[in-house]
C-alpha positions as CSV (number, residue, x, y, z in Angstrom):
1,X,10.2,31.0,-62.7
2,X,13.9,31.8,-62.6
3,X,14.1,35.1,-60.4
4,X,17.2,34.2,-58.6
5,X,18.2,34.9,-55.1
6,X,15.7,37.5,-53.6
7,X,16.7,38.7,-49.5
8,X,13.4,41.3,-49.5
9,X,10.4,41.3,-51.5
10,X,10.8,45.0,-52.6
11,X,12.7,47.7,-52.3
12,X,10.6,50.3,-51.2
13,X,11.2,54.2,-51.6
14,X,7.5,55.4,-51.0
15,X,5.2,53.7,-52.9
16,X,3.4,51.8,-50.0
17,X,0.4,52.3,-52.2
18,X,1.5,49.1,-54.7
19,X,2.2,47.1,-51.5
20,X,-0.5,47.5,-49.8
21,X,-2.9,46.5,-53.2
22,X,-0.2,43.8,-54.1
23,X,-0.7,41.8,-50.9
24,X,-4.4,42.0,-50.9
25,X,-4.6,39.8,-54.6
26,X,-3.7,36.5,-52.9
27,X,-2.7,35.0,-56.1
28,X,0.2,37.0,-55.9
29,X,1.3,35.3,-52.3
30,X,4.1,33.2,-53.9
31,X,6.0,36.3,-56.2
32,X,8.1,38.0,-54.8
33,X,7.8,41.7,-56.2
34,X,10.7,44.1,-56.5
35,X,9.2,47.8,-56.7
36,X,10.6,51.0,-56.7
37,X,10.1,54.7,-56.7
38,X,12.4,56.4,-59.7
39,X,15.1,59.1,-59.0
40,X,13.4,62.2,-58.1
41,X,10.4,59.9,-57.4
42,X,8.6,59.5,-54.1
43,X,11.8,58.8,-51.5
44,X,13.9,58.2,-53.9
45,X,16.3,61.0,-53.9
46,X,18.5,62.5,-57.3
47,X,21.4,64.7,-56.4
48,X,21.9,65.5,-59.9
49,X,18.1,66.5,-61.7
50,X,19.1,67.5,-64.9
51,X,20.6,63.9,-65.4
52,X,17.2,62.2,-64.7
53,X,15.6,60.9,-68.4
54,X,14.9,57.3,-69.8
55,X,18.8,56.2,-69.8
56,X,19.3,57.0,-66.3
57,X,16.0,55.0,-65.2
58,X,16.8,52.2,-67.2
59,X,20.2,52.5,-66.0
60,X,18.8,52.6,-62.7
61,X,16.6,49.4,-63.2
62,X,19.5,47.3,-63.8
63,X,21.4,48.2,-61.0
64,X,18.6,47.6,-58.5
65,X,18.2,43.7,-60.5
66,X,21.8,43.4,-59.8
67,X,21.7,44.7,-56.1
68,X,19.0,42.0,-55.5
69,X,20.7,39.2,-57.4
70,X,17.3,39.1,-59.5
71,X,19.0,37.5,-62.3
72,X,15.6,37.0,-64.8
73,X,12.2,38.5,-63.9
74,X,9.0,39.6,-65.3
75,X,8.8,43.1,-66.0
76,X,5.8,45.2,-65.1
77,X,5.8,48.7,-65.7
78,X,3.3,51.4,-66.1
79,X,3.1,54.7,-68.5
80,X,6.6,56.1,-67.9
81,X,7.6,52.5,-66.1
82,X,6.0,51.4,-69.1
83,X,8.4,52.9,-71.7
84,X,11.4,52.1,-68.9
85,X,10.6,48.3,-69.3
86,X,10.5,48.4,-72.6
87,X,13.9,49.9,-73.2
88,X,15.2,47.3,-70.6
89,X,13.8,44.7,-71.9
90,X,15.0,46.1,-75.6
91,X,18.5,46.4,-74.2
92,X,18.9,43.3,-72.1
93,X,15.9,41.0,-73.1
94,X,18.1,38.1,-71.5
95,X,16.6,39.2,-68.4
96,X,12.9,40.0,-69.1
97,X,10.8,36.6,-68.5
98,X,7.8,38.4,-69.4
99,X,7.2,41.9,-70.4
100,X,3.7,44.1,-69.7
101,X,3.3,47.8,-70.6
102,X,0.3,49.6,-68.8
103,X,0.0,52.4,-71.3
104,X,3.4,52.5,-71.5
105,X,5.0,54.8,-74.6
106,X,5.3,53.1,-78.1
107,X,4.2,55.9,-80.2
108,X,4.0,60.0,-80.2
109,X,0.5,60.0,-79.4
110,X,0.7,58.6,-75.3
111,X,2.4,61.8,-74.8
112,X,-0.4,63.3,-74.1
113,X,0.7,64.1,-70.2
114,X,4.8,64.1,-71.0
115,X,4.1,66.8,-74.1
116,X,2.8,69.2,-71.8
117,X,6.3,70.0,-70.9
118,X,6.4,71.6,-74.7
119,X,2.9,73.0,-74.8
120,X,2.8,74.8,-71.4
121,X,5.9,75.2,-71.1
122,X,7.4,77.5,-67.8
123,X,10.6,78.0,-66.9
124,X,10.2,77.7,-63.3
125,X,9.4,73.9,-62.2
126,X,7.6,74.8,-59.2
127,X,4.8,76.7,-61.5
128,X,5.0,74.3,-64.0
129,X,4.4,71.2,-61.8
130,X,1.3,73.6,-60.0
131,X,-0.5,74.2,-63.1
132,X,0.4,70.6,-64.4
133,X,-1.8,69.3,-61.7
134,X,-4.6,71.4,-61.8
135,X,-4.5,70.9,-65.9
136,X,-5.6,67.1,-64.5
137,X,-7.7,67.9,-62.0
138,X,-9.7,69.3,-64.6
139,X,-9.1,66.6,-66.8
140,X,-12.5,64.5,-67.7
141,X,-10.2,60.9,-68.2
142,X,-10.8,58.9,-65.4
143,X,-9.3,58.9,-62.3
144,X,-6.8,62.0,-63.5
145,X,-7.9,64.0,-60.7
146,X,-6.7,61.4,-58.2
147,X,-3.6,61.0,-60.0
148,X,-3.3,64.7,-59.5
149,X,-4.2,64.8,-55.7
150,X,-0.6,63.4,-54.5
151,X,1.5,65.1,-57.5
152,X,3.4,67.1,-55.0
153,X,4.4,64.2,-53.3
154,X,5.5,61.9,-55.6
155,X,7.8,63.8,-58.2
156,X,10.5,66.5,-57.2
157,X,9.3,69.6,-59.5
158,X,12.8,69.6,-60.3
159,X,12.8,66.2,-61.9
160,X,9.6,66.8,-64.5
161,X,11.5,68.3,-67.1
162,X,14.2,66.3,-67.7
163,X,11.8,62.8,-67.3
164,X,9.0,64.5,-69.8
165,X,11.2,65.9,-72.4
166,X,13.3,62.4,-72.3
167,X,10.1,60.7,-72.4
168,X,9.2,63.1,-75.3
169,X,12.1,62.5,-77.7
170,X,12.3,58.6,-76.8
171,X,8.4,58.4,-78.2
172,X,9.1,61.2,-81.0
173,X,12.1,58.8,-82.5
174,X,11.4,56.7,-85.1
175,X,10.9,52.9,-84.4
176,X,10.2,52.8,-80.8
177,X,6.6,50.7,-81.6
178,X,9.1,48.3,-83.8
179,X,11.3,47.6,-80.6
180,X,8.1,46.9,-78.5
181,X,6.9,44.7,-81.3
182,X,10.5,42.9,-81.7
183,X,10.8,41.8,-78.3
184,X,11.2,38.0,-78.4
185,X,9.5,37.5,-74.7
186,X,6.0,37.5,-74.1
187,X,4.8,40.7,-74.3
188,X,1.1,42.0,-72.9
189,X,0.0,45.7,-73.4
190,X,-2.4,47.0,-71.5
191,X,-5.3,49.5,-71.3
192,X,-8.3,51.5,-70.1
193,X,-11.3,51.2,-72.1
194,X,-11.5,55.0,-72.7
195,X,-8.3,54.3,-75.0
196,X,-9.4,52.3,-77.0
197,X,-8.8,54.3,-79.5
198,X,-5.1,54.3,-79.8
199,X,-4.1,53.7,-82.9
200,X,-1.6,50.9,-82.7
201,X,-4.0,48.3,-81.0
202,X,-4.8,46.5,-84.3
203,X,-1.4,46.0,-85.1
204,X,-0.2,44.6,-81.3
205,X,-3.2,42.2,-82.0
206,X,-1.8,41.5,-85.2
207,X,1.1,40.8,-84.6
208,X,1.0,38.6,-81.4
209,X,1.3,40.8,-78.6
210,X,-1.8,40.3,-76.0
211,X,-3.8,43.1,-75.4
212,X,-6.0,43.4,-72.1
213,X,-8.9,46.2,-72.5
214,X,-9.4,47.0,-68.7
215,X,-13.0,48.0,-68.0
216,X,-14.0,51.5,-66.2
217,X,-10.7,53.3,-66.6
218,X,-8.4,55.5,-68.5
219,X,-4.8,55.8,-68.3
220,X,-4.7,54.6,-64.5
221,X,-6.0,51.4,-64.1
222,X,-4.1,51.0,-60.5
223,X,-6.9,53.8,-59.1
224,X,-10.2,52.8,-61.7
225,X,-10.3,49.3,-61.3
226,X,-7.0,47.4,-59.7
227,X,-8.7,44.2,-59.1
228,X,-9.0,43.7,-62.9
229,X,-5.5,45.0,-63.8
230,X,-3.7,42.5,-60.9
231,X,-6.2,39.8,-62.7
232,X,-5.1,40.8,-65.9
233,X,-1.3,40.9,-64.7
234,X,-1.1,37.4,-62.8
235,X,-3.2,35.4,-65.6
236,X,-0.7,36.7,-68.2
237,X,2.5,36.2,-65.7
238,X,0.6,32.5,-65.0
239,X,0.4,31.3,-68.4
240,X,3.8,32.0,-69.1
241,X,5.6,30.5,-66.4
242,X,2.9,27.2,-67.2
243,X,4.0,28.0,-71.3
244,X,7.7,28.3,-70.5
245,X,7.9,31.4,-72.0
């Protein structure tokens, strides 16, 4: 696949996590993978918080493509990854070989972590992000209270608020399922068997996009089952390089 000149395999601001799992699916050998932790993310550093929402991420997605002469590529991206691909690959599809959402945002109802940011909301961040991860610890989806073990270390508390309420209104607006569903590259969606009742699923089948039900999981397949979901992800990436897109 075109993915243009590519010095490193990643750029890597902290998530050592995706590496490490990355390199242990050998069918994955011959991509190289370009990751990344957000502004405010991980290592990643913001000097401005209140700028961080889904502009500035998508914004910042570009310019790492362009930084590592990745011309065309296929997107991967995961709940608020998810909804960043999607408005990159709704704003520059020239780019996006392929594009897969892991439970990424195309309707009000995956704001079901982001929202909190409305329905608990605190003024102080540091409180906020406290009581946001022991809200899923508590949680009985699987694998939330993993997610919430490492909270502290991979967002800023300063950097919730602007990411959740952007993440908020982007999924609030009208049309955002629409854009998903208008892509013209292959598009995969992706999801834990515990929600499989989301409401749009019928119409993504429907309407051609391919939908993966990953077994024993919930909104975080990486930590439930992550040999399914790199399955999953390299026999959709497969047959579209083999289809040509």
């Amino acid at each position: 696949h075109d993915v243009g000149p590519l010095d490193a395999e990643r750029i890597q601001q902290g998530d050592r996590r995706f590496d490490e799992e990355r390199h242990a699916q050998p069918a994955f050998d011959a991509h190289p993978v370009l990751a990344y932790d957000a502004p405010g993310c991980g290592r990643s550093v913001c000097a401005e918080l209140d700028r961080l929402g889904m502009p500035l991420l998508v914004e910042t997605a570009v310019a790492l493509l362009d930084a590592f002469g990745v011309e065309r590529a296929h997107v991967v991206g995961h709940s608020m990854g998810g909804l960043t691909g999607l408005l990159l690959a709704d704003r520059h599809p020239e780019r996006v070989l392929s594009f897969s959402s892991i439970e990424g945002n195309v309707a009000p109802e995956d704001c079901f972590l982001s929202r909190q940011i409305l329905s608990h909301a605190d003024p102080d961040p540091e409180r906020f992000l406290e009581a946001f991860a022991l809200r899923a610890s508590q949680a009985p989806a699987f694998a939330s209270a993993l997610f919430s073990a490492s909270l502290a270390h991979k967002v800023r508390a300063g950097a919730v608020a602007p990411i959740f309420t952007s993440m908020v209104e982007a999924s609030d607006r009208p049309g955002l399922l629409d854009r998903f569903l208008g892509l013209p590259m292959p598009r995969m969606f992706m999801h834990g068997a515990q929600n499989a009742g989301l409401s749009y699923l019928p119409r993504l089948r429907a309407e051609g996009v391919r939908v993966e039900e990953i077994s024993d999981c919930g909104h975080f397949p990486m930590y439930s089952n992550p040999v399914a979901m790199w399955r999953a992800l390299h026999a959709f990436i497969r047959e579209t390089a083999e289809t040509g897109g």
